[in-house]
C-alpha positions in Angstrom: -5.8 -14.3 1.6 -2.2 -13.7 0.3 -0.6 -14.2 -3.2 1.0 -17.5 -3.6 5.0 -17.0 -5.1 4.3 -18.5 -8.2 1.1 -16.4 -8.9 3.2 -13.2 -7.4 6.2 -14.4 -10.7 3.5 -14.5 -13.1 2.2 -11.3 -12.5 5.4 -9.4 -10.7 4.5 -6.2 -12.8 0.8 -6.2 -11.6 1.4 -7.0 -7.8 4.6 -4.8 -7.1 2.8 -1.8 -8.7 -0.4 -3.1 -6.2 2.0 -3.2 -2.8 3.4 -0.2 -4.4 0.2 1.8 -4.0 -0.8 -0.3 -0.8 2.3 1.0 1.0 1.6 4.7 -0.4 -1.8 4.3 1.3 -0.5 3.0 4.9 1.9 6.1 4.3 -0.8 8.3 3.7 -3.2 7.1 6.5 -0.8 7.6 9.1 0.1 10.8 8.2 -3.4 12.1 8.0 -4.3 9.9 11.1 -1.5 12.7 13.3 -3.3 15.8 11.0 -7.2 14.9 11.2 -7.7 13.5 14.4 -10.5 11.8 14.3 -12.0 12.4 10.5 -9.0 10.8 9.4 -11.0 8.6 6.8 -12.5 12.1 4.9 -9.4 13.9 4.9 -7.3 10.5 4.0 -9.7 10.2 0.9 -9.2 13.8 -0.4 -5.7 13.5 0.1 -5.5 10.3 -1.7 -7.6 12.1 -4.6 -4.4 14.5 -5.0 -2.0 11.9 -4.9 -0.5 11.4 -8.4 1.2 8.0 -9.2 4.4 9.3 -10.3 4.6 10.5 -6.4 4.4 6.9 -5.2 7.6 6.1 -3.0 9.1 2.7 -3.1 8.2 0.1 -0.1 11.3 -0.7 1.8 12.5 -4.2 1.1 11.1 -5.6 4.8 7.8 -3.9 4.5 4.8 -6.4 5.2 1.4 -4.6 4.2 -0.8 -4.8 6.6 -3.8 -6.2 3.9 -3.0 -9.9 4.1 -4.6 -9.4 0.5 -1.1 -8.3 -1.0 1.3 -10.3 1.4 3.1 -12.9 -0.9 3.0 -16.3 1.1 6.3 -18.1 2.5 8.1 -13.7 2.4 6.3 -12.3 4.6 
């Protein structure tokens, strides 16, 4: 289920920091997914253990997560 734009205005702060991290994860899994092989899910969470928030990279503008959970409906 996606966020609906007005609920996505009322909380902006809350759901940008949320596809914020979501995007950091994606970033994360893939990388892990070329490293591990196929224990990508253990080494994925001890990486993500590591991973400090101030590290978090900015989503590009035409990023679309790939949870429909933080997809904001009628931008994506």
């Amino acid at each position: 289920m996606s966020v609906s734009p007005e609920e996505y205005e009322n909380l902006k702060a809350y759901y940008d920091f949320q596809r914020k991290k979501e995007y950091n994860k994606e970033q994360l899994m893939l990388a892990c997914s070329h490293v591990a092989g196929e224990d990508t899910n253990s080494f994925f969470d001890l990486m993500w253990a590591q991973f400090d928030e101030k590290d978090y990279q900015e989503p590009p503008n035409n990023w679309v997560p790939k949870n429909p959970q933080w997809r904001i409906n009628g931008k994506e």
